[in-house]
C-alpha positions, 0 to 999 in steps of 0.5 A, spaced: 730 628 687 733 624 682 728 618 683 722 623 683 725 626 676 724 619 674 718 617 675 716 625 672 720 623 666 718 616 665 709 619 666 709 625 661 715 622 655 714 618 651 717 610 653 721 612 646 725 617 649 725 613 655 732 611 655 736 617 654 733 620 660 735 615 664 742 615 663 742 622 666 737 621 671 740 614 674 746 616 674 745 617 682 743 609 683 752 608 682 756 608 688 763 607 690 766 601 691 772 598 694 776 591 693 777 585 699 783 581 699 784 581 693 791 577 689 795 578 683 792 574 676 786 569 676 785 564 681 781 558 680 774 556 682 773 552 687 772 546 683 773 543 676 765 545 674 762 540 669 756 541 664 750 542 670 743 538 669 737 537 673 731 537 671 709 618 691 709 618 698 712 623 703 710 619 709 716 618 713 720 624 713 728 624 711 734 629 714 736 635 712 738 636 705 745 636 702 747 633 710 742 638 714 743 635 721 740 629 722 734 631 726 731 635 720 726 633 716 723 636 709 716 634 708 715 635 701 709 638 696 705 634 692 707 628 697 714 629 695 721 629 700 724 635 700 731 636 695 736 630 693 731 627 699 729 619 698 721 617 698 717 618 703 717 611 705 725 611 707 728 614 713 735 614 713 741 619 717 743 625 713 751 626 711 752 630 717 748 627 722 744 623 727 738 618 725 733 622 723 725 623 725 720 620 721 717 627 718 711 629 716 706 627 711 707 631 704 701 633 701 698 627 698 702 622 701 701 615 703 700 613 710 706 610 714 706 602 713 708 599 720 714 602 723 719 609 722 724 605 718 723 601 712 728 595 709 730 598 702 729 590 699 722 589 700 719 595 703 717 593 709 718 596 717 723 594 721 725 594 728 731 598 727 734 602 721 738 598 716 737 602 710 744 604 709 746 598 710 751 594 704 746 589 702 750 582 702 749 577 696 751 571 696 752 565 690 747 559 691 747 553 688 741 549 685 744 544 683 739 539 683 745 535 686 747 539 691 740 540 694 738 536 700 732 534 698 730 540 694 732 545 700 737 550 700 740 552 707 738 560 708 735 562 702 728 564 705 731 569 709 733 572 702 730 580 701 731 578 693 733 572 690 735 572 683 736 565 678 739 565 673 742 560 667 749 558 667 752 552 663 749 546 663 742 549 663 742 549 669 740 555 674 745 558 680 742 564 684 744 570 687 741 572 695 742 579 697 739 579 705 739 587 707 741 585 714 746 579 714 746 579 722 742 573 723 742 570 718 743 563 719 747 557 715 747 559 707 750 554 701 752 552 699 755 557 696 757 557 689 763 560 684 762 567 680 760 569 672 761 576 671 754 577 670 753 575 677 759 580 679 755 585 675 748 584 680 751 584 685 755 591 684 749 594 683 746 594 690 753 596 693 752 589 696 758 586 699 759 580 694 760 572 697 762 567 694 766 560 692 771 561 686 770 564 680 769 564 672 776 568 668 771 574 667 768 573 674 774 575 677 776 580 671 770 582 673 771 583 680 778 585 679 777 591 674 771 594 677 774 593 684 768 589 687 768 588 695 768 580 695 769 575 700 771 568 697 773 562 700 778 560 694 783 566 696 784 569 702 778 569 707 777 561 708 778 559 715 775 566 717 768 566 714 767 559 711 765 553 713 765 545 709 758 542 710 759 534 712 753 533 712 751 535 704 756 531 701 755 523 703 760 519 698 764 526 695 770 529 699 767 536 702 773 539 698 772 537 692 764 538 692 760 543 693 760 544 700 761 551 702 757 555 707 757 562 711 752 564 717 750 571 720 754 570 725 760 568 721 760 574 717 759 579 722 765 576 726 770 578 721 767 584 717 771 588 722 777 586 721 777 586 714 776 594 713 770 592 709 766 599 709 758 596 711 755 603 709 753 605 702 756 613 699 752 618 701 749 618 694 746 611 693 740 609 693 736 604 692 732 605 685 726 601 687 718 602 690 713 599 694 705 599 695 700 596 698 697 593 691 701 593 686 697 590 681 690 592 681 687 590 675 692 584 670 691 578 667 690 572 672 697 569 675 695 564 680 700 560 677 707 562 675 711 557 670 718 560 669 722 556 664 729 557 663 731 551 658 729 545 656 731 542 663 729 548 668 723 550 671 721 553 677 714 554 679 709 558 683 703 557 686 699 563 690 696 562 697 690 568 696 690 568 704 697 570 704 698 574 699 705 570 697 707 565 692 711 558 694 716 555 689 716 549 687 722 546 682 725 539 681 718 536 683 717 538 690 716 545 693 722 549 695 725 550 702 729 553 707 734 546 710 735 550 716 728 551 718 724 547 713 720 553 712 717 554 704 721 559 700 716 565 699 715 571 694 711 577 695 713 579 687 715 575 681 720 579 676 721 575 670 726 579 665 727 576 658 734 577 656 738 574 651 743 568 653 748 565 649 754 560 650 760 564 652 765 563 647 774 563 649 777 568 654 780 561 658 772 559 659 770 552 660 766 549 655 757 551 656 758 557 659 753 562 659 753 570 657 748 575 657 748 583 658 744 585 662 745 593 660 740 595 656 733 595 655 727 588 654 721 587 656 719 582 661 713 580 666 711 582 674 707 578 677 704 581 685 697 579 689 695 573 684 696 577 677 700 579 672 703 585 668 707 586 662 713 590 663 719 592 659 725 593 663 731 598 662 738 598 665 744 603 663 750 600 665 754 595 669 754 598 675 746 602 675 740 597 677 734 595 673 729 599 672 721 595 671 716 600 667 708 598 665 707 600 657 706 606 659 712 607 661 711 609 668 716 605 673 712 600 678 711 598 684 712 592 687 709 589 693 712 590 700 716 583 701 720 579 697 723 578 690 724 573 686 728 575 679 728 570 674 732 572 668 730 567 662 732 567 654 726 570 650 726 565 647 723 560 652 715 561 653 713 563 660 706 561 662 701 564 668 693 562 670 
């Protein structure tokens, strides 16, 4: 079991021989993707941007080995399911057949958390089994501009939510919701870099978005990326422009895309789009209960992206979660206006510079996410330092402690900040 050797590997070898290792041991993490709609050379954005300111567990049994039928379970020794198994806490059909039954516990497995099926995201029970679903990520404005009133339309349903610099100092994001179905109104939605292209192809998802960088098309393009994206060829039948977001702009020339659950899910079929991961992906993150046991206090996140950006986060001990604030005022869901909410906080430092040439308009932003850096976890009112290690375009991150072991996160959501290292993060 690849994600079993891993977390061997990552206990017992030094963490200076942990990235060899890993080239071989996350190679499972790749999955095959295919291309939507997509046209001849490069296309625009979906406007002229300008310079942006503002401010070990086998508790729940998979099926068969190899596509055994589905109703055959492996419980494993030593809490470990059977070969080329998933974790304990994952259910998922086999090659060949149906849903399987939850399986017995392991020798030294955790107990089940909630329910049979398991939300590969967050970690959490859910009704049904969506864990073989493609996740969709979507690029979400945070513009200080474009944020009515410092909410943003669906991001609180998001699974994980990755912010990231892009020209201006200014920050964009990446939402990736493992069940779109009801989802509602999400924007506005924003053009794609290539390293969000990048992101999104790690988790197999189906990427949404408005337009597109020259590299993030190349991106898209090269590496055919299943996206869906309202300059070229699906606008009328996902998209939506948002009235009521742009009062004195003209919603076409303004950041007033959206989608919905509904809107999606109405048109995936017609599209041929393929909703289901390859049989050999997996999803290359752990859970627990308490994830942090002993750590510096981190009641209090400042996460800094430049001299204009920040966004914090305060710990609610009764709830175990973090709220965000930015811009001065708390972070909100405009469709319900719930407060944004985090069970995690990923803070990764990679170096960021400005991307030069290649038909890219002036302050635009490069960094590669390939390769190894440290970084922070922060979970249940405490932080940890991590060093983070990715292979290549199309794997995902890996998190390990100092003493290389992989973490586990909390059950719930995520948030993944990426921030230059040169920028001071600060926790109390």
């Amino acid at each position: 079991m690849k994600t079993t050797l891993v977390k061997f590997v990552t206990k017992f070898i030094p963490i200076s021989l942990v990235t060899i290792v890993l080239v071989s041991t996350l190679t499972g993490f790749k999955a095959e993707m295919f291309t939507v709609g997509g046209g001849a050379g490069l296309r625009q954005e979906e406007n002229v941007e300008t310079a942006e300111t503002g401010g070990s567990g086998g508790t729940t049994g998979v099926n068969g080995a190899n596509g055994s039928p589905g109703n055959t379970t492996v419980p494993g020794a030593n809490g470990v399911n059977g070969s080329n198994g998933l974790p304990g806490n994952t259910t998922v059909p086999g090659a060949n057949g149906a849903n399987g039954l939850p399986g017995t516990a392991g020798a030294g497995g955790l107990p089940v958390f909630g329910g049979s099926f398991i939300n590969p995201l967050t970690g959490v029970s859910t009704a049904s089994d969506i864990s073989r679903n493609r996740p969709v990520a979507i690029s979400v404005s945070n513009q200080r501009g474009a944020l009515p009133s410092n909410a943003t339309n669906g991001i609180s349903q998001a699974d994980i939510v990755y912010e990231l610099l892009v020209e201006g100092g200014g920050t964009r994001m990446i939402a990736l919701f493992q069940d779109f179905t009801n989802v509602g109104v999400v924007g506005s939605i924003r053009s794609a870099r290539h390293y969000t292209v990048q992101l999104a192809e790690a988790y197999d998802a189906i990427f949404i978005h408005a337009g597109g960088s020259p590299l993030g098309y190349e991106e898209i393009e090269n590496r055919n990326i299943t996206n869906l994206d309202e300059v070229s060829g699906t606008r009328a039948q996902v998209f939506r422009r948002d009235v009521n977001r742009v009062p004195g702009h003209t919603v076409e020339n303004y950041h007033s895309v959206t989608t919905s659950g509904a809107s999606v899910s109405q048109w995936f079929p017609s599209l041929g789009i393929r909703l289901t991961h390859a049989n050999d992906f997996r999803q290359a993150l752990f859970f627990t209960d308490n994830p942090i046991p002993s750590g510096a206090r981190a009641h209090n996140a400042n996460i800094r992206f430049s001299a204009g950006k920040n966004s914090t986060f305060a710990y609610n001990e009764a709830q175990n979660l973090y709220y965000m604030s930015q811009y001065g005022s708390q972070f909100t869901d405009a469709n319900n206006g719930n407060p944004v909410t985090f069970t995690n906080l990923l803070i990764l430092e990679i170096p960021i510079k400005d991307l030069v040439g290649r038909g890219e308009g002036s302050g635009r932003q490069d960094m590669s996410t390939v390769g190894s850096g440290t970084g922070y976890f922060v979970s249940g009112g405490r932080y940890i330092s991590i060093n983070w290690i990715r292979v290549d375009k199309s794997s995902q991150f890996v998190y390990l402690d100092n003493n290389g072991n992989i973490i586990d996160l909390g059950r719930g959501k995520t948030y993944i900040g990426i921030v230059p290292p040169e920028m001071t993060q600060s926790f109390s």
